[in-house]
N, C-alpha and C positions, 0 to 999 in steps of 0.2 A: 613657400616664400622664405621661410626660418634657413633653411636647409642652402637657398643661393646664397643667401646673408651670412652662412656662416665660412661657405666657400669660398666667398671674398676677404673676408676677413681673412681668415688662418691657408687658404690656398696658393696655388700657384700665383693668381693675380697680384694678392699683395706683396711677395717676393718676387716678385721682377721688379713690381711698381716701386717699391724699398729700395733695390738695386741702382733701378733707373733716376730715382730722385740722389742717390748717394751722389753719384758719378755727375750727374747733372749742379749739384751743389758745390761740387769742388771747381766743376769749368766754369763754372758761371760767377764763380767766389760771395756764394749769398747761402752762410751760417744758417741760416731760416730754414732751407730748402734741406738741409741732413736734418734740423731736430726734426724737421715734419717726418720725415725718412725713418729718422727715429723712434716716433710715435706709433708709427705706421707698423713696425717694426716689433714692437710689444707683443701683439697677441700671437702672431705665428712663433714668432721665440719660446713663449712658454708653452705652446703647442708640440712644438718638436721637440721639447726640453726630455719627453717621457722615450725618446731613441737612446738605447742602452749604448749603441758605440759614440755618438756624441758629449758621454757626463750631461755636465753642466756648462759647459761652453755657450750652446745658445744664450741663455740668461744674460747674457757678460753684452750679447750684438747690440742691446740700443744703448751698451753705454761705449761700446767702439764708434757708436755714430754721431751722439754728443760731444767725445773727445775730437770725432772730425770736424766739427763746427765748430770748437774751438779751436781748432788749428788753423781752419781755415781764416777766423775772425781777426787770429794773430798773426796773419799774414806766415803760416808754416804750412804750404803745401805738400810738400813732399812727410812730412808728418801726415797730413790728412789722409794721403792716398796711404801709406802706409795703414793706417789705422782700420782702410778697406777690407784689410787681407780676411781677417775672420769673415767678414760679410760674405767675401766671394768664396770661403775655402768651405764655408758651410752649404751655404745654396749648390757649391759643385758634389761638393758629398749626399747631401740630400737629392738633386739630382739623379747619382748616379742609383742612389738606393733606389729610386721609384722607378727608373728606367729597367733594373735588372731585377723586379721584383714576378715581373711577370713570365722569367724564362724558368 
């Protein structure tokens, strides 16, 4: 039971779910919806934090997602998607690392 609980937390699920609450937060324009995204966001961040070619980048994603709810709040869209970019440019790198780990 410990072991599905902690695949939620720091796994796949939570980073899609992070992803999907980001992108959901900026169309729907409800600030709420990214700090949750945000929160969400903490513990797989300091999980991947220990990937030698990422630094410390991860660290820095829940507060690109706090900064998107405040853009969003201040009516700056195009700020908030921007502020995306770490989110999605991490999740595609960690992707690809788990994808070609197995070849």
């Amino acid at each position: 039971m410990q072991t599905i609980l902690v695949q939620i937390l720091f796994g796949w699920p939570a980073i899609i779910l992070t992803n999907l609450l980001a992108v959901a937060g900026i169309l729907l324009k409800r600030p709420w919806i990214l700090v949750s995204g945000g929160i969400l966001s903490v513990p797989f961040s300091l999980f991947i934090n220990g990937y030698p070619f990422l630094f410390h980048i991860p660290l820095l994603l829940p507060l690109t997602l706090f900064g998107s709810a405040w853009a969003v709040h201040a009516k700056k869209y195009l700020l908030a998607w921007l502020l995306l970019i770490p989110l999605a440019g991490i999740t595609s790198i960690l992707a690809v690392a788990v994808l070609t780990q197995f070849r």
